[in-house]
C-alpha positions in Angstrom: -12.6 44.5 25.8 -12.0 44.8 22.1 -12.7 48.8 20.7 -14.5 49.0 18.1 -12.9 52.5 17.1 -10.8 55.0 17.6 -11.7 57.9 19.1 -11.5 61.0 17.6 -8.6 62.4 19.3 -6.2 59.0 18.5 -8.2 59.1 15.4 -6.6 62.6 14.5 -3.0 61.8 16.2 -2.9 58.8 13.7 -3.4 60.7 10.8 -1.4 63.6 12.0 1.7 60.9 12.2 0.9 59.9 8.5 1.3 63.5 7.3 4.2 63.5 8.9 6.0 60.7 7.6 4.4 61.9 4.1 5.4 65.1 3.8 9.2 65.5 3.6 11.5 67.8 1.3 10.2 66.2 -2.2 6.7 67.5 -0.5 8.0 70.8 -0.1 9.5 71.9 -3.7 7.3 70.0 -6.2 4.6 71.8 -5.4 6.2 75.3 -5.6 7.7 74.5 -8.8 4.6 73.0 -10.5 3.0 76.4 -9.4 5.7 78.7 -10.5 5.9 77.0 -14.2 2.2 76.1 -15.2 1.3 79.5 -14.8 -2.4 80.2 -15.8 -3.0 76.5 -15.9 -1.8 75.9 -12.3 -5.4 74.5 -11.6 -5.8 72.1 -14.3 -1.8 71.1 -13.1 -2.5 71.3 -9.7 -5.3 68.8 -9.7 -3.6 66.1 -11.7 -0.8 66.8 -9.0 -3.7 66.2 -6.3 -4.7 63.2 -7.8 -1.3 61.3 -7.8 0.4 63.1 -5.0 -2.9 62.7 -3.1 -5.3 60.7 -4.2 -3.0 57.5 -4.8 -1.0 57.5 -1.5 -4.4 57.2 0.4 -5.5 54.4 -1.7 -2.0 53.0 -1.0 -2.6 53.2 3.1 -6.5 51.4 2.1 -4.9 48.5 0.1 -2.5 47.8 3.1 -6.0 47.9 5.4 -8.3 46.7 3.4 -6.1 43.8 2.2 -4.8 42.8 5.7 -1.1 42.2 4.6 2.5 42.8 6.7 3.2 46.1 4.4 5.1 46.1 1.0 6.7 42.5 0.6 3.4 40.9 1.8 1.1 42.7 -0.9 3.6 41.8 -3.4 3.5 39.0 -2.4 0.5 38.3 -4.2 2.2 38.7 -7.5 5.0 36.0 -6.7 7.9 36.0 -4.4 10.7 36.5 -6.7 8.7 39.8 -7.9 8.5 40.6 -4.2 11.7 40.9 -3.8 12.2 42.7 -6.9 9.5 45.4 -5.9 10.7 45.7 -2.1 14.1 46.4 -2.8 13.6 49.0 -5.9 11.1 50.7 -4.0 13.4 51.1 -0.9 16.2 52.0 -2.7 14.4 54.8 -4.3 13.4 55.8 -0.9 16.5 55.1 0.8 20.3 55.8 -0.7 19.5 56.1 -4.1 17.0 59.4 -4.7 14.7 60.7 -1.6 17.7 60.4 1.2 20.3 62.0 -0.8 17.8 64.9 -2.1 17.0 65.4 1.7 20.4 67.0 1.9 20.6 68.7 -1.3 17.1 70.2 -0.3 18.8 71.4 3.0 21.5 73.2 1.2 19.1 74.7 -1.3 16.8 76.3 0.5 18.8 76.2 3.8 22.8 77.8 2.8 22.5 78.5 -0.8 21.8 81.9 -0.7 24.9 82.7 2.1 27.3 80.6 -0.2 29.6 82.5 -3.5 28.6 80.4 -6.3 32.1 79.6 -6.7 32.1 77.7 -3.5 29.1 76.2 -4.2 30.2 72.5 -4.7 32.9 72.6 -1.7 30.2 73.7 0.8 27.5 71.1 -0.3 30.1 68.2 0.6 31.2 70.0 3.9 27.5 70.3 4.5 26.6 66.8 3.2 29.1 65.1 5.5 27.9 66.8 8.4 23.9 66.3 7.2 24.5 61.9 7.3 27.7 61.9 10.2 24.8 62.9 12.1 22.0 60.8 10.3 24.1 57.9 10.5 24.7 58.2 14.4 21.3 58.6 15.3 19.8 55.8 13.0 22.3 53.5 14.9 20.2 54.3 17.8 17.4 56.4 17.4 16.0 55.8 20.8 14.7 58.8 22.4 15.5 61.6 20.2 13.5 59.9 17.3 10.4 61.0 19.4 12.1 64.5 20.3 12.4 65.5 16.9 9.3 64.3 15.7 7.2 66.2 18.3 9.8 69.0 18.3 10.9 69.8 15.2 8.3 69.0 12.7 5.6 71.2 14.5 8.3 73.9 14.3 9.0 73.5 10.7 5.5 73.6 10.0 4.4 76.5 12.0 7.5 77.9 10.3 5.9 77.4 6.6 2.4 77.9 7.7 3.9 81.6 8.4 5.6 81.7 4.7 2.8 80.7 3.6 0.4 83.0 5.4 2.5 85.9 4.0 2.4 84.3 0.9 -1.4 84.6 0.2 -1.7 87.8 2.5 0.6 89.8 0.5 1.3 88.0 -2.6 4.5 88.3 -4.9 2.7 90.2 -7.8 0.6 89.1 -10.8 2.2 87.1 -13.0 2.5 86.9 -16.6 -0.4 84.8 -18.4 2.7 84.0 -21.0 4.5 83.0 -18.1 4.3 79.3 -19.1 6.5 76.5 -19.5 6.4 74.3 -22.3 5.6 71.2 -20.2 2.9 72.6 -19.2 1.0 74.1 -22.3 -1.2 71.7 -23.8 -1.7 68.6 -21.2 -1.2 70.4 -17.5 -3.2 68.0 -15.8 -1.7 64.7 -17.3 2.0 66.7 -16.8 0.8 67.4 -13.1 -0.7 63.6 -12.5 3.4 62.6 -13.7 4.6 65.0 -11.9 2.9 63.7 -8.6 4.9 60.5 -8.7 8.7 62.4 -7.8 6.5 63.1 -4.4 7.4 59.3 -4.1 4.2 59.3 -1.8 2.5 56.6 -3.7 5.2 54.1 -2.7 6.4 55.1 0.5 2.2 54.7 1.4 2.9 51.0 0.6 5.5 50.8 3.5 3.8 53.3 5.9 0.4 51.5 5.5 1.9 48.8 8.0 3.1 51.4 10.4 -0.4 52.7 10.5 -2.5 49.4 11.1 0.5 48.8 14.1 -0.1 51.6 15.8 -4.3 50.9 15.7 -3.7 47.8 17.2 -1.6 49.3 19.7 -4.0 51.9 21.0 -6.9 48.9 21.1 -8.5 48.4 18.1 -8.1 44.3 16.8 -11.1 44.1 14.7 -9.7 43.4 11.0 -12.8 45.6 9.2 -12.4 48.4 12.3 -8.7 48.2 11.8 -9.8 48.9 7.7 -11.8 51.3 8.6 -10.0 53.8 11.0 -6.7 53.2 8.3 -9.2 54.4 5.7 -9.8 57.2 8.1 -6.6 58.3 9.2 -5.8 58.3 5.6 -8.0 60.7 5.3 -6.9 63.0 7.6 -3.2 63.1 6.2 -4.8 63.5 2.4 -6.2 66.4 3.5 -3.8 68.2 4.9 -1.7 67.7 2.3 -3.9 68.6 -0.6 -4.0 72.5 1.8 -0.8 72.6 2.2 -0.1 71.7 -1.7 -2.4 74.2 -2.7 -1.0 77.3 -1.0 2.8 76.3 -2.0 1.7 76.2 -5.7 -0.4 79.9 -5.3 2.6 80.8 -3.7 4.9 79.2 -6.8 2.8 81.2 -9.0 2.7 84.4 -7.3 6.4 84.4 -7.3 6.5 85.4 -11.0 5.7 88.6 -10.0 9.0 89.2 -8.7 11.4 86.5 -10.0 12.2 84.4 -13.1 11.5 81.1 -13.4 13.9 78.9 -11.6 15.3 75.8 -11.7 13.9 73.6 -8.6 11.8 74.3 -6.1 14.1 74.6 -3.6 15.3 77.7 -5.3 12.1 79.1 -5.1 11.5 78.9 -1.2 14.8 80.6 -0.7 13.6 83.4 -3.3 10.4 83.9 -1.6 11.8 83.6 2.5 14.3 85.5 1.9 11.8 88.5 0.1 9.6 88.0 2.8 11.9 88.1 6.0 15.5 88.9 4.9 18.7 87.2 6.2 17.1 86.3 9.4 14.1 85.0 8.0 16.6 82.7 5.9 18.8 81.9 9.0 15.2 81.1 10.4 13.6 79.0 7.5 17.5 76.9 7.1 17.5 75.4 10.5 13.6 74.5 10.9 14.3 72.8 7.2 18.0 71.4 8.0 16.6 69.8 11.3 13.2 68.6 9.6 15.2 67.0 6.5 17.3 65.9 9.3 14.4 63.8 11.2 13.3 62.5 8.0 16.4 61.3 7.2 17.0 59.6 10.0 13.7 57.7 9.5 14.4 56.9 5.9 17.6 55.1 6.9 16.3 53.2 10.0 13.6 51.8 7.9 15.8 50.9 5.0 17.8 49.7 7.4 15.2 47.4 8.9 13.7 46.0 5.6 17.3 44.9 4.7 17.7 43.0 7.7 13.8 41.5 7.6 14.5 40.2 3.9 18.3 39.2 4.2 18.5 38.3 8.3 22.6 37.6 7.6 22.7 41.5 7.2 23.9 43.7 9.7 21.9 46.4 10.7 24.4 48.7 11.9 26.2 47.8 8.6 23.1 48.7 6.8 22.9 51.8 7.6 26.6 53.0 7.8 26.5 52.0 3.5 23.5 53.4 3.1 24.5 56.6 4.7 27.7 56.7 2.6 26.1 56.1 -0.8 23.6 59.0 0.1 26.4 61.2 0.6 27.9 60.4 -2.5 24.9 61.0 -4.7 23.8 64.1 -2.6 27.1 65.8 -4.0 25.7 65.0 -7.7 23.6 68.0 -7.2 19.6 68.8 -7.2 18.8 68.8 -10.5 21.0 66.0 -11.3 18.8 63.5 -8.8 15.9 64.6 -9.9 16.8 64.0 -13.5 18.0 60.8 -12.5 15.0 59.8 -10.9 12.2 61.2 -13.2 13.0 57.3 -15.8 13.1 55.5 -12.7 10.0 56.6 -11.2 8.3 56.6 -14.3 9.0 52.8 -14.2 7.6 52.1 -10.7 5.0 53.7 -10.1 3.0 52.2 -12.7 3.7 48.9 -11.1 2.5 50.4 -7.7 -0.4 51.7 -8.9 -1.8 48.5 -10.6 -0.3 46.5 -7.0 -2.8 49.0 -5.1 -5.7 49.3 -7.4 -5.6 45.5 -7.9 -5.6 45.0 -3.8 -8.7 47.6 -3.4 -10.2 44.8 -6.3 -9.7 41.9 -5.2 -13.2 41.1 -3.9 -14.3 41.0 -6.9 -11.8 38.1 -7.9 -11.9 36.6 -4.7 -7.9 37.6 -4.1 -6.7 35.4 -7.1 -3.3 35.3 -7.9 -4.2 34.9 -11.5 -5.5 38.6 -11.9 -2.1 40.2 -10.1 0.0 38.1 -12.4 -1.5 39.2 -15.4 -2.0 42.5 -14.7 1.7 43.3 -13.6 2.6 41.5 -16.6 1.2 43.8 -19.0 2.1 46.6 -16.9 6.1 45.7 -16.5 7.4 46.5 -20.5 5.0 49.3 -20.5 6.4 51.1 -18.3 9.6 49.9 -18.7 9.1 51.6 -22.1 7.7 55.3 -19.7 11.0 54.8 -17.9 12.9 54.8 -21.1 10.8 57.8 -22.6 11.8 59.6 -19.4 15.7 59.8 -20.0 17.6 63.0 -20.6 17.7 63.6 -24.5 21.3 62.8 -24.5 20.6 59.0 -23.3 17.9 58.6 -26.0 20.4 57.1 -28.8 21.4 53.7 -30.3 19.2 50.8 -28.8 16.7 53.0 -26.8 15.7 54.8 -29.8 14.8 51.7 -31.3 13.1 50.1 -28.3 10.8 53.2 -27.8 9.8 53.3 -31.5 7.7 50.5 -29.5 5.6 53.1 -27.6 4.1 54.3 -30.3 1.7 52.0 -30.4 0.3 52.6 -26.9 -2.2 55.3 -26.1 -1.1 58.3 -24.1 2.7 56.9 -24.5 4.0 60.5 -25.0 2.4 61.9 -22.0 4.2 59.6 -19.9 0.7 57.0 -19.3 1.9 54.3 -22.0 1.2 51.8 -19.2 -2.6 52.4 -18.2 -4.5 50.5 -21.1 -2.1 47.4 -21.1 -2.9 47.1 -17.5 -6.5 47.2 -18.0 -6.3 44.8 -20.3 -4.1 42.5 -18.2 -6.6 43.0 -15.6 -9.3 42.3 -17.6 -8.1 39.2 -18.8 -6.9 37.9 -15.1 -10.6 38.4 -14.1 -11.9 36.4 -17.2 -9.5 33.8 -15.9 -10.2 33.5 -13.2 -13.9 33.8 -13.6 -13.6 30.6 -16.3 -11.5 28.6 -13.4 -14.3 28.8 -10.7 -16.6 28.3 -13.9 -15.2 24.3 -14.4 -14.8 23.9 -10.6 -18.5 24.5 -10.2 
């Protein structure tokens, strides 16, 4: 007999799994940072933050349920093929090899070794510790098998009991009371559109997109085969992880903030975390915090290179899984060795550029009843989202990389509305959208 629903229990193990696969390293310093460097407008900051690092991975996990598609390459699908392929393999290079494997490790060191290391060996002991951090990825991915579902259960309840105990001292006995100057530029005079952009290095917006798949599979699995109850409990379970997260978000930026009482302001948020653990707890609070956060990075590591490894194989079947993995292990070592701040900077142009383009693929889905799932209305509405952001990407490049040709191309964004806050992007694509829908509204118009 077909369920009609989960219960609540499966209901809350679902969503528990999501927050899992959701909150990672990028989860863990973002937040922190944002807190530490908006100062007295950490609310304003912290809800744009919310509504980006939040709001738009749950609408992500809805489009996959409400629209009924495979994951990712399915619901681009509805663009065109070629863009399909286009989208699937950015987006899981920017969540493989590229930035959010790589940083996984440099997180590690940060908050894990950093403060047991000279400065002056600084760089030697990230690539020692790098090599070790993906040998061992690497071997498990190959075979994840059993220990996949140790660590998961194991380790990522320890890690968060770990930072639920931070965090408790944290709020309990705060840093100190910070500076009301205490305020970095970024952050002065938009906070909330600065914390909405800074939502999308979270990543969470496009990783939703592949883990919206993983969630309607495991609602079938547990009985559920009723495409609207399937909708709804993804919906649901969406939910569930949101929430968590938004808590959890919270207390790590009050706990950012408070640490200008009692340092300066630093240059990630891994930095921070060390700071603040090792104030809190000493050398064997940091011994402590580095392995929970070493072996969490760890798991999630090993997840991001199994299902990069997978999606290479399910577009290109002549691939080699095995081979997969073993080059994307070794290009995540390379870049890890580039340094923290160095990804980071490296990825703020890129995903400046894509998540526009996931955003408008999500919203569109959650839309398309009311244009009857017409390819029209995605075409044009990625279309006029593409240069835009192409142009946000562009704006997003260190100063130094702003010369010749890109200084003329972005005398371009001028022209567009909130262009210098990063949202160039947003009223092209309503009026691509807007123009898809007339289209198609004029098409089933003649056929009548």
């Amino acid at each position: 007999m077909e369920k009609q629903r989960l219960t609540r229990s499966n209901l809350f193990f679902i969503g528990s799994m999501l927050f899992g696969m959701f909150f990672g390293a990028g989860n863990l310093i973002f937040p922190v940072f944002l807190g530490q460097a908006s100062g007295k407008n950490v609310i304003p900051a912290l809800i744009g933050f919310l509504v980006s690092g939040v709001g738009l991975p749950l609408l992500g996990v809805a489009a996959i349920g409400l629209s009924r598609t495979d994951g990712v390459f399915s619901l681009a699908k509805k663009v065109g093929r070629p863009y399909a392929f286009f989208f699937t393999i950015a987006l899981y290079l920017c969540m493989g090899p590229l930035f959010a494997t790589p940083r996984l490790a440099t997180i590690s060191y940060e908050i894990g070794l950093s403060t047991f290391i000279p400065q002056r060996h600084a760089k030697l002991a990230l690539l020692v510790f790098s090599v070790a951090f993906f040998v061992v990825a690497w071997l498990l991915a190959r075979r994840p098998g059993r220990i996949m579902t140790y660590v998961g259960k194991v380790l990522t309840p320890a890690f968060l009991v770990a930072l639920a105990l931070l965090l408790a001292f944290a709020i309990i006995f705060p840093l100190g009371h910070f500076n009301q100057d205490m305020v970095a530029t970024a952050y002065r005079h938009t906070p909330l559109v600065k914390g909405f952009t800074d939502g999308y290095m979270t990543m969470d917006a496009l990783a939703s997109l592949a883990f919206g798949v993983v969630v309607v599979n495991a609602i079938r699995e547990l009985g559920v085969t009723k495409p609207k109850a399937i909708a709804t409990d993804t919906i649901k379970a969406g939910g569930i992880a949101a929430i968590l997260m938004a808590v959890l978000y919270a207390a790590l930026a009050f706990m950012g903030l408070t640490s200008l009482g009692q340092f300066d302001f630093a240059s990630n948020g891994g930095v921070i975390i060390a700071e603040i653990s090792n104030y809190y707890f000493g050398t064997l609070g940091s011994i402590l915090t580095a392995i929970i956060v070493i072996l969490a990075c760890l798991k999630t590591g090993i997840g991001l290179l199994t299902s990069f490894g997978d999606t290479a194989v399910e577009l290109f079947p002549r691939l080699k899984y095995r081979k997969v993995v073993f080059w994307a292990a070794l290009l995540s070592l390379i870049i890890a060795n580039v340094g923290l701040n160095e990804i980071l900077a490296i990825s703020e142009p890129v995903m400046y550029f894509l998540y526009p383009l996931a955003i408008v693929l999500i919203l569109t889905a959650l839309a398309e009843h009311l244009f009857a799932d017409d390819r029209v209305v995605y075409v044009m509405t990625t279309i006029f989202t593409f240069v835009p952001a192409l142009l946000d990407g562009l704006n997003a490049l260190p100063a130094g990389l702003k010369g010749g040709w890109v200084h003329q191309v972005l005398g371009w964004g001028q022209y567009l509305p909130g262009f210098s806050m990063g949202l160039g992007w947003i009223c092209p694509a309503i009026v691509g959208f807007s123009i898809g829908w007339i289209w198609h509204g004029l098409r089933r118009y003649k056929r009548q």
